[in-house]
C-alpha positions as CSV (number, residue, x, y, z in Angstrom):
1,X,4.0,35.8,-37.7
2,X,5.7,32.2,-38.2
3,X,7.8,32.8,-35.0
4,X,4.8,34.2,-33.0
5,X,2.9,30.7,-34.1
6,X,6.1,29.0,-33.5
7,X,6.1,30.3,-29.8
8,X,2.8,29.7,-29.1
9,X,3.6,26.0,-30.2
10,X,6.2,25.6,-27.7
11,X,4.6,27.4,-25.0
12,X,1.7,25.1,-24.9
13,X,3.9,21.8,-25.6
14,X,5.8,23.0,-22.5
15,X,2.4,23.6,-20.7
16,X,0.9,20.6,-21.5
17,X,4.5,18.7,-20.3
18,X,3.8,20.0,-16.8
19,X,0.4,18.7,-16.9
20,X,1.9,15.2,-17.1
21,X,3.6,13.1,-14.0
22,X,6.5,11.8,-15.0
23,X,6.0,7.5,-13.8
24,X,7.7,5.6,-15.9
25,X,10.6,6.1,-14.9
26,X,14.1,4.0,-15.9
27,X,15.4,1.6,-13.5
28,X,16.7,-0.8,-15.5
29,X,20.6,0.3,-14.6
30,X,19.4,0.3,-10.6
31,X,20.8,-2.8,-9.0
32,X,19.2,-4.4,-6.7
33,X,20.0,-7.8,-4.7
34,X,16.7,-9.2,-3.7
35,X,17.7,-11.6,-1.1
36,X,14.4,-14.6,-0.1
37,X,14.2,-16.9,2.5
38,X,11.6,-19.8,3.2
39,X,11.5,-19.8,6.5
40,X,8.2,-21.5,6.6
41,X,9.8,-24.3,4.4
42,X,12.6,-24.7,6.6
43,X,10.3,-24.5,9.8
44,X,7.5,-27.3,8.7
45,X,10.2,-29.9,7.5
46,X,12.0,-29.9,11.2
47,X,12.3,-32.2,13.7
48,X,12.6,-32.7,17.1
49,X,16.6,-33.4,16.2
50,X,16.7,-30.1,13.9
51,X,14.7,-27.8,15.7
52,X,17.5,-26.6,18.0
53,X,19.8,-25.6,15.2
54,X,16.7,-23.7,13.1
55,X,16.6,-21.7,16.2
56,X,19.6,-20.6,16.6
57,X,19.4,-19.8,13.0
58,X,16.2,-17.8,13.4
59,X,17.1,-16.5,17.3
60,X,14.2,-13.3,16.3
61,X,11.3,-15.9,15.5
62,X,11.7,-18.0,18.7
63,X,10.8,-16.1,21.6
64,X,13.2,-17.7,24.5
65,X,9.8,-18.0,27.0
66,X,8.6,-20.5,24.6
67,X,9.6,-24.0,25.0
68,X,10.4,-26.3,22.5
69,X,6.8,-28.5,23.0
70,X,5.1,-25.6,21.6
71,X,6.8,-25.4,18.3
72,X,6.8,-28.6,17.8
73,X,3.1,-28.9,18.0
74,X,2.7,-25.8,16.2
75,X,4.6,-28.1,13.6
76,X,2.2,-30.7,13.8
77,X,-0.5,-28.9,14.1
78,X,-3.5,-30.0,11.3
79,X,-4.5,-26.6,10.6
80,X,-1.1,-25.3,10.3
81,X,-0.1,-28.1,8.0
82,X,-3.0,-27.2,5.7
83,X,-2.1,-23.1,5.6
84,X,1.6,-24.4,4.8
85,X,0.5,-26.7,1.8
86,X,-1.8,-24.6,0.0
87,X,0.9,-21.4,0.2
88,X,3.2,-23.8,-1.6
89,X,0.8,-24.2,-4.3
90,X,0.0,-20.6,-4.2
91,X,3.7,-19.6,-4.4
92,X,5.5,-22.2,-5.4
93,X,9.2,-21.3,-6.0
94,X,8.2,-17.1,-4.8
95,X,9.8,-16.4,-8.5
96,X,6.9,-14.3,-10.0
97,X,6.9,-12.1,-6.3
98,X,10.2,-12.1,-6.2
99,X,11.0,-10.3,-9.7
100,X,8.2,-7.7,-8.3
101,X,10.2,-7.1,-5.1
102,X,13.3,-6.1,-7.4
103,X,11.0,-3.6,-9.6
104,X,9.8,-2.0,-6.6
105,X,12.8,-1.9,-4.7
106,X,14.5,-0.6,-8.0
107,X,11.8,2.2,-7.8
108,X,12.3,2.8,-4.1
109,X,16.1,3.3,-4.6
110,X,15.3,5.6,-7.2
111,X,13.5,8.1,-5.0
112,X,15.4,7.2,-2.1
113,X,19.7,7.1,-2.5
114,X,20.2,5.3,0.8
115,X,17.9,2.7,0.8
116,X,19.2,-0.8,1.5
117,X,17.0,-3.9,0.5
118,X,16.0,-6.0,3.4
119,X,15.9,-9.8,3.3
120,X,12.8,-10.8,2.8
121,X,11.7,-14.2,5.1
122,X,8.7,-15.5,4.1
123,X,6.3,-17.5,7.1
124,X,3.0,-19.1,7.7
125,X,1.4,-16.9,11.3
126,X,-2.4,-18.5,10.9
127,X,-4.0,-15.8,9.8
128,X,-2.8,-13.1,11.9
129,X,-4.3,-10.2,9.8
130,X,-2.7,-7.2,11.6
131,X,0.7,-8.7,10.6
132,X,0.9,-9.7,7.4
133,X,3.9,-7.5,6.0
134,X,6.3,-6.5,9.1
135,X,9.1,-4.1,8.0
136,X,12.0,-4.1,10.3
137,X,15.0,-2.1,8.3
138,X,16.8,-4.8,7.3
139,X,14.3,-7.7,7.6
140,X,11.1,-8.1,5.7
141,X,9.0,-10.9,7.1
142,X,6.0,-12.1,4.8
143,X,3.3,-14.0,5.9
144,X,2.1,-16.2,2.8
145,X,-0.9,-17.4,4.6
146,X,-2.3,-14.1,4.2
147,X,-2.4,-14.2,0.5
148,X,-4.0,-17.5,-0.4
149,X,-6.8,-15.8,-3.1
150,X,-10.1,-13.9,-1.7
151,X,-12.2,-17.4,-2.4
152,X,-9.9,-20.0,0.2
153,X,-12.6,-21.3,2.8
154,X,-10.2,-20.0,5.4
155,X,-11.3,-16.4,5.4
156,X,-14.6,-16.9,5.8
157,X,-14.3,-15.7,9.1
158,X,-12.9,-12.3,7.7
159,X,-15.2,-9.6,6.4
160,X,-15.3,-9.0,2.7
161,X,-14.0,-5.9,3.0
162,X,-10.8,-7.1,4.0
163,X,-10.3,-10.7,2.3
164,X,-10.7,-9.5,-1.6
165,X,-7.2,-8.0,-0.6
166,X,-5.8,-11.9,0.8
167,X,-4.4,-12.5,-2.7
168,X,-1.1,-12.8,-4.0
169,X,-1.4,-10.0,-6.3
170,X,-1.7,-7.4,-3.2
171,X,1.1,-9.3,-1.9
172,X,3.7,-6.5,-3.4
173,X,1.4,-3.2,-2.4
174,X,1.3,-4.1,0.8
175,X,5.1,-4.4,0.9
176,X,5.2,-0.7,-0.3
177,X,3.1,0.1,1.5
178,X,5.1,-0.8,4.6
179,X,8.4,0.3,3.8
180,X,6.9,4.0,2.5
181,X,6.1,4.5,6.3
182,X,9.7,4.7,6.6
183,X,9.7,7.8,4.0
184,X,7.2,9.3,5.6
185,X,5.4,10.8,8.6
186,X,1.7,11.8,9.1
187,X,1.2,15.5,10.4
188,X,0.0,16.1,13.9
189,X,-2.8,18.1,12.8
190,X,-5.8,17.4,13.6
191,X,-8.0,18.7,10.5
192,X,-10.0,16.6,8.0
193,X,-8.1,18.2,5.3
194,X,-5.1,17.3,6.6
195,X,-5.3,13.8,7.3
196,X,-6.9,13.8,3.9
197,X,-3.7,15.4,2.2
198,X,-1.3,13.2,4.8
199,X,-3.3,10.2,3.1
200,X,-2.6,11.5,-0.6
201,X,0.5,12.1,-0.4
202,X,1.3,8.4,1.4
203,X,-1.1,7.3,-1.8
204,X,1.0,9.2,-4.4
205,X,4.3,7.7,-2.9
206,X,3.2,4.1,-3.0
207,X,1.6,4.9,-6.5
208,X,5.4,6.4,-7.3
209,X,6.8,3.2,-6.0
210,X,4.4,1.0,-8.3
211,X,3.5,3.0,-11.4
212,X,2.2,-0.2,-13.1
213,X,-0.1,-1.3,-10.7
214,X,-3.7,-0.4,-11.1
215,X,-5.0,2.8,-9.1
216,X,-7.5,0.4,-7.9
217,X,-5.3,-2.3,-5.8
218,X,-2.8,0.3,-4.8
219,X,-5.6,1.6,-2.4
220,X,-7.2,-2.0,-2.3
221,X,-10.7,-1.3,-4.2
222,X,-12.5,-3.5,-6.3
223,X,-12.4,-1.8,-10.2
224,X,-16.1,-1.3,-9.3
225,X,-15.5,0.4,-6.3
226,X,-12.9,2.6,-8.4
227,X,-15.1,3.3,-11.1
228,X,-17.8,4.3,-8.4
229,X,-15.7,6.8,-6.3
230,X,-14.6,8.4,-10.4
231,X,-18.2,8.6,-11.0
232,X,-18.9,10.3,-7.7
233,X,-16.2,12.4,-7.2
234,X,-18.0,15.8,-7.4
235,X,-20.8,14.4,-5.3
236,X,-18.7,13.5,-2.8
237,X,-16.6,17.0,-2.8
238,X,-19.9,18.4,-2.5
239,X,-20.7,16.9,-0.1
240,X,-17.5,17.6,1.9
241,X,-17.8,21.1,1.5
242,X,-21.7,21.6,2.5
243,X,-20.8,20.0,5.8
244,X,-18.0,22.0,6.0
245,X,-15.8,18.9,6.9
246,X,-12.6,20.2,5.4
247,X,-11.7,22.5,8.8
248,X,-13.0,20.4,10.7
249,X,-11.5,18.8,14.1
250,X,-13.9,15.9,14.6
251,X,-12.3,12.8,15.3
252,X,-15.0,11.0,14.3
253,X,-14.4,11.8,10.6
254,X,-11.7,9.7,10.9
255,X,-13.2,6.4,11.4
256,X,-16.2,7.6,8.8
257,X,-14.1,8.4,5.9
258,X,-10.5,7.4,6.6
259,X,-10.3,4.2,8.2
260,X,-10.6,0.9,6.3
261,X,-15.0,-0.2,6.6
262,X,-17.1,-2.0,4.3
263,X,-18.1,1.5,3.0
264,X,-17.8,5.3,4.1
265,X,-20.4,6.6,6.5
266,X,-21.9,9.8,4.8
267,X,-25.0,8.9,6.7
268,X,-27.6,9.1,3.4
269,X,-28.4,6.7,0.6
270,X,-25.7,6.1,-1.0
271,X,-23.4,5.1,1.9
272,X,-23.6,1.2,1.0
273,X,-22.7,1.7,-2.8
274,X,-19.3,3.8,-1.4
275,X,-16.2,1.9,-0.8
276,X,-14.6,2.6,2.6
277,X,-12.0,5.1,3.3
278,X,-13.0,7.5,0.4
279,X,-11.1,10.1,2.2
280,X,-7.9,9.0,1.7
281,X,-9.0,7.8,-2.0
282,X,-10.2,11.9,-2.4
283,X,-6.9,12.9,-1.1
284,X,-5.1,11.1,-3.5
285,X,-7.0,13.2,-6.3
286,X,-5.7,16.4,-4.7
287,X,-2.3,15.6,-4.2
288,X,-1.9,14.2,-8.1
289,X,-3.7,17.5,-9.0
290,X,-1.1,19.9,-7.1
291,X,1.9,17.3,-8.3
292,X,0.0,17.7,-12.3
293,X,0.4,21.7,-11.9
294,X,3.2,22.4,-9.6
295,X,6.7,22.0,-10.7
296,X,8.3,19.7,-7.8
297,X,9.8,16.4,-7.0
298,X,8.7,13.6,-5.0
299,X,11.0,14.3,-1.7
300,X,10.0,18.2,-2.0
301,X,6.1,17.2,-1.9
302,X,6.5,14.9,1.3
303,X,7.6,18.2,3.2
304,X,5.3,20.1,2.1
305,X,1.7,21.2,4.8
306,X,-2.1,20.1,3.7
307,X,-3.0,24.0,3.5
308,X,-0.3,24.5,0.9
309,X,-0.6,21.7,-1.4
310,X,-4.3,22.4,-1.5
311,X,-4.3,26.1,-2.3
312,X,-2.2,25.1,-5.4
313,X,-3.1,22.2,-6.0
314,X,-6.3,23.7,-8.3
315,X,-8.2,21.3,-7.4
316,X,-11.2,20.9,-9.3
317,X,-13.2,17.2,-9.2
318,X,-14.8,15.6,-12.1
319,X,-18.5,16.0,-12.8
């Protein structure tokens, strides 16, 4: 009887083990040479007398159709001047950011043997939104202006949607976010539930990457808008399923629940209360619940289709 009980016990320790992603993981022995450059600091302290040798320096950043009058304005520009000051104050010496950078590239090296760090070059690009993180292999160029705190005057321009994610703190998600593309590749399906599922697992990566950050600012919600899509979630699979979305191959879907909005497009009440892209958000939940009962690794789940991650994914959402 004591080794039936005994059994039993270990059977259900064992069961309860598989239940459980593995995330903090040890990187401590990793090494990692995280490699910064102020280019913006080199670039607004230049001259007319320097500016020729900080291009040859920086040959990428200096288009050759541009003549030197138009840097040199840009350098002397009011506006520009202002975006450069206040990231200095934001950032100061780029220490705190920096000593993220080495725990996520310590974390990316982990999953992936033949990454090589890239040297990161910080810049001010006044406010060019669509390029705040640029990923090039072996260069990371990071625009500080972008990341000045939700409340700068500046982004007043911007939608809200967007600016509560201008803050230093997203600073390092974003950077995952960027270099995960280079691990991995969107199917060329065309069904909800697989652009759902291609969004999990891109989610669960970038969450593998950075398993102290909050759920919330890895997909760039507010803690309300977290807590709201939690509170929802069996509404919103509901609702999914009585529209029959799942299968289906309307591109509109896309731009309704996938693409960063203000909120997701249900078309009823309680669109305005949603966060946007709740699709990718609800993918995420399917892809941790197939990682939670299905024993496989990180690399093994990447190449892996939408249809079979969610038959075994047991999938159930919370009500």
């Amino acid at each position: 009887m004591n080794k039936i009980l005994i059994l039993l016990v270990v059977l259900l320790v064992s069961f309860s083990c598989k239940k459980e992603i593995k995330r903090n993981i040890d990187v401590s022995n990793i090494e990692i040479n995280v490699e910064v450059d102020r280019f913006e600091q080199n670039f607004f302290n230049t001259t007319v007398k320097t500016l020729p040798e900080l291009k040859k320096q920086y040959p990428y950043l200096f288009p050759k159709h541009n003549s030197d009058s138009i840097w040199l304005q840009k350098i002397n520009d009011i506006d520009e001047i202002e975006l450069f000051k206040t990231s200095q104050e934001v950032f100061g010496d780029f220490s705190e950011q920096t000593s993220e950078i080495e725990d996520l590239f310590k974390h990316i090296k982990y999953y992936h043997k033949n990454f090589k760090e890239p040297k990161i070059i910080t810049l001010i690009t006044n406010l060019d939104y669509e390029s705040k993180i640029i990923y090039a292999d072996s260069l990371l160029f990071v625009s500080l202006d972008m990341y000045l705190g939700k409340d700068q005057a500046i982004y007043l321009d911007f939608p809200a949607y967007l600016s509560q994610n201008f803050d230093k703190k997203q600073l390092v998600v974003d950077i995952a976010n960027e270099i995960s593309k280079k691990y991995f590749s969107f199917s060329r399906k065309r069904q909800f539930l697989d652009i759902m599922i291609d969004q999990g697992k891109r989610m669960f990566l970038i969450e593998s990457y950075l398993p102290e950050y909050s759920k919330a600012s890895l997909i760039g919600y507010t803690s309300e808008e977290f807590d709201w899509a939690a509170a929802n979630e069996s509404e919103i699979w509901k609702f999914f399923i009585e529209h029959e979305l799942l299968y289906s191959l309307d591109p509109n879907l896309r731009t309704r629940f996938i693409d960063k909005a203000p909120f997701s497009k249900f078309f009823i009440d309680i669109d305005k209360e949603s966060p946007g892209s709740i699709g990718v958000w609800l993918g995420w939940q399917i892809v941790t619940s197939y990682m939670k009962n299905n024993n496989v690794t990180l690399q093994q789940l990447l190449q892996l289709n939408a249809d079979e991650i969610f038959k075994n994914s047991k999938y159930k959402p919370k009500k």
